[in-house]
C-alpha positions as CSV (number, residue, x, y, z in Angstrom):
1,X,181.1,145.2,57.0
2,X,183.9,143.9,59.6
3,X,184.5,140.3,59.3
4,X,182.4,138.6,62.1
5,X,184.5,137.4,65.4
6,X,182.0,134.2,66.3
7,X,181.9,131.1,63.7
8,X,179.3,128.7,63.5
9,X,179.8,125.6,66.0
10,X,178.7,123.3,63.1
11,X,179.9,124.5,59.8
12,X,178.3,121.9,57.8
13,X,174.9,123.2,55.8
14,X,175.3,120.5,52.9
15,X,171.8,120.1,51.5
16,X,173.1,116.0,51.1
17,X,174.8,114.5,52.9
18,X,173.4,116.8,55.7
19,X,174.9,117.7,59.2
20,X,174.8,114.8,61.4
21,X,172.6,115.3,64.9
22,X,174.1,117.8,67.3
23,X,176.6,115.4,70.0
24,X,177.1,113.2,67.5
25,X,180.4,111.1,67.7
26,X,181.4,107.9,66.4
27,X,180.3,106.5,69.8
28,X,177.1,105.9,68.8
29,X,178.2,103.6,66.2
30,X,179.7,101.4,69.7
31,X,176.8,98.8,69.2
32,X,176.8,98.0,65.3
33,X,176.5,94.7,64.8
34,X,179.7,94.5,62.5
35,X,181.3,91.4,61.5
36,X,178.0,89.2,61.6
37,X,175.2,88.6,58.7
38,X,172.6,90.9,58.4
39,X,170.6,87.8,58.0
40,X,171.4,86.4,61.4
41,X,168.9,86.5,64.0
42,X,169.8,89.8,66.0
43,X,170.9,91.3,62.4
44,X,167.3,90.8,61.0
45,X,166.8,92.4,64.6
46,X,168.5,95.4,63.9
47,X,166.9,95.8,60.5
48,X,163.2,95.4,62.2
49,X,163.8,98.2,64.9
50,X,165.1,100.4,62.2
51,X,161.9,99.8,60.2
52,X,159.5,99.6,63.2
53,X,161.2,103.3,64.8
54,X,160.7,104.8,61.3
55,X,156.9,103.8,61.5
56,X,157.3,105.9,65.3
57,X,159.0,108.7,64.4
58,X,157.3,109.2,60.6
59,X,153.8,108.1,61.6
60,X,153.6,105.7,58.8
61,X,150.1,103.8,58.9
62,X,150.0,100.3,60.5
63,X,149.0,99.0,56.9
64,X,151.9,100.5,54.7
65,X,154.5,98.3,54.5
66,X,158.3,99.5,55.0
67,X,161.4,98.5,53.3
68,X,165.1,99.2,53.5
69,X,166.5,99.5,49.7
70,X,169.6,99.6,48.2
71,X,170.5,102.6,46.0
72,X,169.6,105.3,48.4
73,X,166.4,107.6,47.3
74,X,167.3,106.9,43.7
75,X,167.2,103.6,44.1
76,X,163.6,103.4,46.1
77,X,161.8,105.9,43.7
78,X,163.3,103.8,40.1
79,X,162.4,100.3,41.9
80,X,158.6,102.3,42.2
81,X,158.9,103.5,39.2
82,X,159.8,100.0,37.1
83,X,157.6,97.8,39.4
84,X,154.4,99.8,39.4
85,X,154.1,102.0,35.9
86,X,152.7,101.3,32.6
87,X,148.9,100.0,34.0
88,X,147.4,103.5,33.5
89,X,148.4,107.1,31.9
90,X,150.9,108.8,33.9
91,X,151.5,112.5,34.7
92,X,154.5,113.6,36.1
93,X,155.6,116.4,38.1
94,X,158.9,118.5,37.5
95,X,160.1,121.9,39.0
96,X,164.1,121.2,39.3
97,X,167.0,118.6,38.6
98,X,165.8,115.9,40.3
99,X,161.9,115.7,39.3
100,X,163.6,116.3,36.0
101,X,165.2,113.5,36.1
102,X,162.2,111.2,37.0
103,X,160.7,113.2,33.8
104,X,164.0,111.4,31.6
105,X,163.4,107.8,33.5
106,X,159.1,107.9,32.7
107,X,159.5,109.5,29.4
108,X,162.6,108.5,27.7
109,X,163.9,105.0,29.9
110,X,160.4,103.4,30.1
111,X,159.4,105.5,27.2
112,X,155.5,105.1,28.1
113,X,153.2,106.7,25.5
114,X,150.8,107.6,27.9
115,X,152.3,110.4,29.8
116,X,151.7,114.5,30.9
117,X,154.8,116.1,31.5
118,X,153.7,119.3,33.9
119,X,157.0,121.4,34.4
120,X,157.6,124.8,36.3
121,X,160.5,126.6,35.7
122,X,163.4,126.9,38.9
123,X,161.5,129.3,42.0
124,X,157.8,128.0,40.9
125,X,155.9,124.7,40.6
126,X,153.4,123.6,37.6
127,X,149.9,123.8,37.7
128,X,148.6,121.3,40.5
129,X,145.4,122.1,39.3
130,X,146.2,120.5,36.1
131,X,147.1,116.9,37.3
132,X,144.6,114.1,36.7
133,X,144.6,112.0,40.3
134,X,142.5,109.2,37.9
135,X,146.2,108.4,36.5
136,X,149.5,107.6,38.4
137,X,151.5,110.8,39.2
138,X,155.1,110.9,39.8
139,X,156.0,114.2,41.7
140,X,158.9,115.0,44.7
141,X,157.0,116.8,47.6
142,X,160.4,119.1,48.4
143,X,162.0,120.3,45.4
144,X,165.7,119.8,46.7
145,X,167.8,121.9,44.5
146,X,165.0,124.4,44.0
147,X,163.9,125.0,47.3
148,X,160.2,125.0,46.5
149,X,157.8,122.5,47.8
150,X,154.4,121.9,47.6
151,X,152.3,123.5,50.2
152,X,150.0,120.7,51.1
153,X,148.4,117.9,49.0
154,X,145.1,119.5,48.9
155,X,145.2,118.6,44.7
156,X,145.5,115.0,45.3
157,X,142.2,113.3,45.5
158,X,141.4,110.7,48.3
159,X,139.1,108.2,45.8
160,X,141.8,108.9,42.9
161,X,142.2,105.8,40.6
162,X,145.5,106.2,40.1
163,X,148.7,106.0,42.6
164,X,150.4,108.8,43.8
165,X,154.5,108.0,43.9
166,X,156.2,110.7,45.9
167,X,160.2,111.2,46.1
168,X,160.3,112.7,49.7
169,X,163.8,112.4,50.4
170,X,164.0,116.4,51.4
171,X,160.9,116.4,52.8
172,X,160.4,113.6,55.5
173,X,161.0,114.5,58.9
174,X,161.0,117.7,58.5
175,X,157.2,118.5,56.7
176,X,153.9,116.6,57.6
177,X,153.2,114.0,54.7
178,X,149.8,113.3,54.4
179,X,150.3,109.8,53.8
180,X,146.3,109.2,53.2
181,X,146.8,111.0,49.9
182,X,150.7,109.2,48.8
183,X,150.7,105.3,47.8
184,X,154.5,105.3,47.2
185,X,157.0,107.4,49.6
186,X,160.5,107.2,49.1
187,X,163.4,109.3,51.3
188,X,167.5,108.3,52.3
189,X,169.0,108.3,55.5
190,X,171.8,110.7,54.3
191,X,169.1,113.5,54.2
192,X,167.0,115.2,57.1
193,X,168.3,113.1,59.8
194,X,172.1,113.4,58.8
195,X,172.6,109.6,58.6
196,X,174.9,108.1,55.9
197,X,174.4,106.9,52.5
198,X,173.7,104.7,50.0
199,X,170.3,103.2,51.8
200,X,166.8,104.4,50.4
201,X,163.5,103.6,52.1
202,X,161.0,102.7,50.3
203,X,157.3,102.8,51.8
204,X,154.0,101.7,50.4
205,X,150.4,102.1,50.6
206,X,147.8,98.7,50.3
207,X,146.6,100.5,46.8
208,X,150.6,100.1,46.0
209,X,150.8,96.9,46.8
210,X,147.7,95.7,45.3
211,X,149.5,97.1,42.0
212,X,152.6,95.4,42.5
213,X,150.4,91.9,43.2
214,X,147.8,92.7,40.2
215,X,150.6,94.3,37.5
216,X,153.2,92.8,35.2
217,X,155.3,95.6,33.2
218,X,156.1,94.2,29.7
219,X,160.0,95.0,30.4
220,X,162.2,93.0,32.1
221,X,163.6,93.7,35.9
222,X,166.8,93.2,37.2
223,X,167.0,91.6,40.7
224,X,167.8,94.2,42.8
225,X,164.5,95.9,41.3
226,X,162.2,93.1,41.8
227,X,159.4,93.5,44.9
228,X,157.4,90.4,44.0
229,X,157.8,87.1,43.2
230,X,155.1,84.6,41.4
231,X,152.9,87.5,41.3
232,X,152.9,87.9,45.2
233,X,154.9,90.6,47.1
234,X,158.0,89.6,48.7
235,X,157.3,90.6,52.2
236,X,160.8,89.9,53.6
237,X,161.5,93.0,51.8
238,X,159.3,94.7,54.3
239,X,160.5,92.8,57.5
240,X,164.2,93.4,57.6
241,X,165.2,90.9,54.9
242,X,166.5,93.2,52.1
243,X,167.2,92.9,49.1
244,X,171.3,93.6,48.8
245,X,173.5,93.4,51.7
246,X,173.2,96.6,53.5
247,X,175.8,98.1,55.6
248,X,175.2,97.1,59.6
249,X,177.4,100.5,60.6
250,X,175.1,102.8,58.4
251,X,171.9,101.0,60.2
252,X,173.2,101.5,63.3
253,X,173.7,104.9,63.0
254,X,170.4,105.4,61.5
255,X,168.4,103.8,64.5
256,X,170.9,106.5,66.2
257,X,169.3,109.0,64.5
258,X,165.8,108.1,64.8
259,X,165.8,107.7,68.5
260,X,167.6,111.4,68.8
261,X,164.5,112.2,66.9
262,X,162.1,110.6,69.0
263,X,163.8,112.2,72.2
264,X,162.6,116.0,70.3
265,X,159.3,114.5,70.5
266,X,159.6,112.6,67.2
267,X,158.3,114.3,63.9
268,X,156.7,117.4,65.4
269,X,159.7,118.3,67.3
270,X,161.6,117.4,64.3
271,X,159.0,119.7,62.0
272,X,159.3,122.7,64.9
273,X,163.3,123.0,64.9
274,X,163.1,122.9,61.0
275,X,160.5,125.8,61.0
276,X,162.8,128.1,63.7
277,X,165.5,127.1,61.4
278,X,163.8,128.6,58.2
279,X,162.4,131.6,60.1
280,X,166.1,133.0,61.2
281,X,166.6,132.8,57.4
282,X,163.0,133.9,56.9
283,X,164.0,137.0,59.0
284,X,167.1,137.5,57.6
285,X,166.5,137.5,53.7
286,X,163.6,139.7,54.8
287,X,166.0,142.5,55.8
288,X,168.6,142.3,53.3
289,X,169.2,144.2,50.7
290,X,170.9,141.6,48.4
291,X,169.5,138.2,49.0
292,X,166.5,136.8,48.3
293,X,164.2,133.6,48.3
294,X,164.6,131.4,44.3
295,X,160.8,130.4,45.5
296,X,158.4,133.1,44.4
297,X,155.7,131.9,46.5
298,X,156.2,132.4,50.0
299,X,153.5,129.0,51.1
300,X,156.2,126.9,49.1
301,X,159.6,127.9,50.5
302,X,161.2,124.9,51.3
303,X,162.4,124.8,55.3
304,X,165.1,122.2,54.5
305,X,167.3,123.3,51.3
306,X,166.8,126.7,51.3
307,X,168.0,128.5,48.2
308,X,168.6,132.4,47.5
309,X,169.5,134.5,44.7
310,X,171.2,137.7,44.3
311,X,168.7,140.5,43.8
312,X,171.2,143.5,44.0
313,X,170.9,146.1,41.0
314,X,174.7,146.2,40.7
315,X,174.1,142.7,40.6
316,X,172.0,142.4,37.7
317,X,173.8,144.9,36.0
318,X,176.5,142.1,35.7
319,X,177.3,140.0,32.6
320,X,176.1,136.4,33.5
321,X,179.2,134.9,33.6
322,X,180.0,137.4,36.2
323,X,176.9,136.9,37.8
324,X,177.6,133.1,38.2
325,X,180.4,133.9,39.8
326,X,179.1,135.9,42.6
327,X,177.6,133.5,44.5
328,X,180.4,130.7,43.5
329,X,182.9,133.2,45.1
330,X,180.9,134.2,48.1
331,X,180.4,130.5,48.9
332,X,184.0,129.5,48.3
333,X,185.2,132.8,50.3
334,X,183.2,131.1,53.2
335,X,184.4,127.4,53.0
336,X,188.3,129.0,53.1
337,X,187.3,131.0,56.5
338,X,185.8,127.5,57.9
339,X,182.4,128.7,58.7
340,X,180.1,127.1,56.0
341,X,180.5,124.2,54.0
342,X,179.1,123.4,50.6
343,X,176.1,125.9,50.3
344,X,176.8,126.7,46.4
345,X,173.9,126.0,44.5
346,X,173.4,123.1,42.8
347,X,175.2,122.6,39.6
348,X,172.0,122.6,37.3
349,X,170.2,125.0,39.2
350,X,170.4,129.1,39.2
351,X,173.2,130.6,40.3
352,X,172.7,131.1,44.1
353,X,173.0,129.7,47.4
354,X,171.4,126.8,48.9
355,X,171.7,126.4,52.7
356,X,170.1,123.2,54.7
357,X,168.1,124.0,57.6
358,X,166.6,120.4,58.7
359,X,166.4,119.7,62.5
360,X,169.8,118.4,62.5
361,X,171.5,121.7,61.9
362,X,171.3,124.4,65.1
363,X,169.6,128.3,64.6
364,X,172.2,129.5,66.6
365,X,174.7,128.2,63.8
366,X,172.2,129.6,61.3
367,X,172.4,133.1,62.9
368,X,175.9,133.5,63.0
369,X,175.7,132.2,59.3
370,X,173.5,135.4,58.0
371,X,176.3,137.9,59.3
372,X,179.4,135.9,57.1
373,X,177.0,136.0,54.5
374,X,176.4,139.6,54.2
375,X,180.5,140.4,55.5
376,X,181.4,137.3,52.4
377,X,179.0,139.4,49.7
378,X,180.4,142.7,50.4
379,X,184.0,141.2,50.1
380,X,183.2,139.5,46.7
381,X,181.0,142.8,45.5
382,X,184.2,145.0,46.5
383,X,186.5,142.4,44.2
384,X,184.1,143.2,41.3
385,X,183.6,146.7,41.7
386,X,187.3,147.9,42.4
């Protein structure tokens, strides 16, 4: 195939950090509120509007409580995990890396007794079926470095006993989260919206907090995990006042981000450009000969990190160490012609690709993309085959 003339606009398709809004410039950052406490009056200010456009734009009920967190989504899903566990049995939910690793912190950190471990191997989730709602479950709702999600939460019961802790970081803003049927919901600003990192959010349900007000785990918690305070929930947390000093610059340019998203027509415009984005992948993968979905079911293909595998015979003909190398090549190929950036898969998952397409990323960009990545694969299959 002849190299493509046109190049992406925006060569960034990281899956995190993702492509910042389109027209972004360090302008928007003109009105941080830099050199003053985020304690003072118009920095608790700041703080509020971020949490109260984040109710907005997410549709997050009027009784779940919002916090900024330090520690990005790591940090929001362990502070979950270490306030709230230990009352009841626990199942949890794994299907790649990072549900893996809230497997390892459940399992092996807390090292409960109770607990189901329910994995699914890379391109396939467990059996929902299986869960038990009457306990708490720990699952993510968009497998990040997997690209499968979970097609709806229609195995999650609405008079369940137990609470429901979700890692959403891929997921919100870009899929509808039932948030009826999730107690705990956790994301970073580095993620769908393209803001920067190191800040998680961290948003709770009344059944969440009546656990955090009700429940004492036996181990001890260091400060910047603690959410209550004489037994009684330390609201501030909830109301701009957080918990570590957070950077005013990264706030500013994540109320940035959330009014572009309100000005798509907030999480269903946000929800539609993700959809067009997945279905000029959708279309493309369809009609090539050599790339494929890692998700075997087509209802959980993720439309944020989308990841592909190589399903060419002379492919799988390879050695796998050569077969590793295919897609490492092909991805490292494109990063040296400047038209996509950091779309290797990730490094515990199968060899592949893994391109973003959350709302912040352009399907024109996309569409230019698909005809590098066939010109990049014949160039790397030639290198193998002469």
């Amino acid at each position: 195939m002849t190299k493509p003339l046109k190049a992406p606009l925006r060569p960034e398709f990281s899956s995190g950090p993702c492509a910042k809004r389109p027209g972004w410039t360090p302008d928007a950052l003109n009105n941080a509120l830099l050199g003053r406490s985020h304690r003072s009056k118009p920095g608790k200010e700041k703080l509020q509007y971020a949490i109260d456009k984040t109710r907005e734009v997410l549709g997050v009920p009027d009784d779940y409580l919002i916090g900024i967190v330090p520690g990005s989504d790591t940090g929001a899903v362990e502070m979950a995990l270490w306030s709230m566990l230990g009352a009841r049995g626990v199942d949890v939910l794994a299907w790649e890396s990072f549900g893996a690793g809230w497997v390892t912190d459940v399992a092996k950190q807390l090292k409960l007794e109770d607990v189901n471990i329910y994995k699914g191997d890379y391109g396939k989730l467990p059996d929902l079926a299986a869960v038990d709602c009457d306990r708490d479950v720990v699952f993510t709702w968009n497998g990040t470095t997997s690209g499968v999600k979970v097609p709806n939460a229609d195995w999650i019961n609405a008079d369940r006993k137990g609470l429901t802790i979700c890692d959403a970081t891929s997921a919100a803003f870009a899929m509808e989260l039932p948030f009826e049927k999730l107690d705990v919901v956790t994301y970073s600003w580095q993620k769908v919206l393209g803001g920067e990192a190191a800040h998680g959010m961290l948003i709770l349900s009344p059944r969440a907090v009546e656990r955090l007000e009700s429940y004492t785990p036996p181990w001890p918690l260091p400060k910047i995990f603690r959410l209550t305070k004489g037994g009684k929930l330390i609201d501030g947390i909830f109301k701009g006042a957080t918990i570590n000093t957070p950077s005013m610059l990264c706030v500013e340019d994540y109320i940035d981000a959330l009014e572009w998203a309100a000005s798509l027509g907030g999480l269903s415009g946000l929800v539609a450009k993700s959809y067009a984005n997945l279905k000029v992948l959708s279309d493309w993968v369809n009609a090539s000969p050599w790339a494929a979905f890692l998700a075997e079911d087509p209802a959980t293909i993720s439309n944020t990190s989308v990841c592909l595998k190589v399903i060419d015979p002379w492919f799988n003909d390879l050695s796998e160490q050569a077969q590793a190398s295919v897609p490492k090549a092909l991805a490292s190929l494109l990063e040296a012609e400047g038209v996509a950036f950091d779309i290797g898969a990730y490094r515990d998952a199968p060899s592949g690709l893994r391109i973003w397409a959350g709302a912040t990323v352009e399907a024109s960009d996309l569409a230019i993309l698909t005809d590098w990545l066939d010109w990049a694969y014949g160039e790397v299959k030639a290198s193998h085959t002469a």
